[in-house]
C-alpha positions as CSV (number, residue, x, y, z in Angstrom):
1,X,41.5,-14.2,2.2
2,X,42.1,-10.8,3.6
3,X,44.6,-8.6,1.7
4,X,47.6,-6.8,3.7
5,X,47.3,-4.2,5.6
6,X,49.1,-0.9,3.7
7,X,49.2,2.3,6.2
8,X,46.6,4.5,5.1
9,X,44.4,1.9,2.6
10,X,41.7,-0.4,3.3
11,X,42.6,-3.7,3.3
12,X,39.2,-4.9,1.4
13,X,38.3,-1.9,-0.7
14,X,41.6,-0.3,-1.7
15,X,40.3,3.5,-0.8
16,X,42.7,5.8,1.1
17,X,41.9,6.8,4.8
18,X,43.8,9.7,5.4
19,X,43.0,12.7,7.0
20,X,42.7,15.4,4.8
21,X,43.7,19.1,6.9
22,X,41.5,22.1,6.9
23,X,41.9,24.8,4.8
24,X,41.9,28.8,6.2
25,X,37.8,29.2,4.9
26,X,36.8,25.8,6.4
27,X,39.0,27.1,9.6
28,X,37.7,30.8,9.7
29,X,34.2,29.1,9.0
30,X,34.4,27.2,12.2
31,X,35.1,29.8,14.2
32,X,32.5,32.4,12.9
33,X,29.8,29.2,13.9
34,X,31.4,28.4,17.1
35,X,31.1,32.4,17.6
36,X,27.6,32.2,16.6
37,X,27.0,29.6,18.5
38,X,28.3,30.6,22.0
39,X,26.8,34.3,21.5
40,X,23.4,32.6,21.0
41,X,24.1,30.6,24.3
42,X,25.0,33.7,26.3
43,X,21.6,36.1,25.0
44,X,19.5,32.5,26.0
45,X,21.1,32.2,29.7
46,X,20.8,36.7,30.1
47,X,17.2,36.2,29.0
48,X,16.5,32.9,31.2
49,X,18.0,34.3,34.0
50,X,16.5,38.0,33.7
51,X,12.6,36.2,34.0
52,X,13.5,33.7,36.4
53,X,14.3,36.9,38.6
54,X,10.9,38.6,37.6
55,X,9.8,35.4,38.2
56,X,11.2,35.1,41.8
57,X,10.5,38.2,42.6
58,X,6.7,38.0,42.0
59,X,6.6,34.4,43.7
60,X,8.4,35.7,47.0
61,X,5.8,38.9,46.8
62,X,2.5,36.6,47.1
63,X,4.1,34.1,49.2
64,X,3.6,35.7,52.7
65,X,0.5,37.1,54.2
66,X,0.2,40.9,54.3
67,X,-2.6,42.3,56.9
68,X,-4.6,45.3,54.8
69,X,-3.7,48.8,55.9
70,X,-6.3,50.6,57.4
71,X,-7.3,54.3,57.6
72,X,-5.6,55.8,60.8
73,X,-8.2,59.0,59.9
C-alpha cells in the first residue's frame, strides 16, 4: 500500500524533491558558457558564410561560356 503523498517527498522512498536555487558562481558560470557558446556560433556562421561566397563566386565565374580574346594587332 502506497504511503501519502507529503508536498515535496516521495511517496515510496521518503527523499525530498525540491528544487534547490542557483547560487551567484553556478549563475555567473552559466552565462560565461552561454557567452562562449553563442560567440562560437557567430565565428562558425562569419566563416561559413565568408567561403560559401568565395565559393559562389568561383561557381558563377566558370558557369558561363567566355569566347577567347584575340589579338586585334
Amino acid at each position: 500500500m502506497p504511503k501519502t503523498f507529503e508536498r515535496g517527498v516521495c511517496p515510496y522512498c521518503g527523499s525530498r524533491l525540491g528544487v534547490s536555487s542557483l547560487c551567484a558562481k553556478e549563475i555567473a558560470l552559466n552565462v560565461i558558457c552561454a557567452i562562449m557558446v553563442l560567440t562560437a556560433f557567430f565565428l562558425i556562421y562569419r566563416f561559413a558564410d565568408h567561403w560559401l561566397t568565395l565559393k559562389m563566386e568561383t561557381i558563377t565565374e566558370h558557369m558561363f561560356w567566355r569566347e577567347p580574346l584575340q589579338s586585334w594587332d
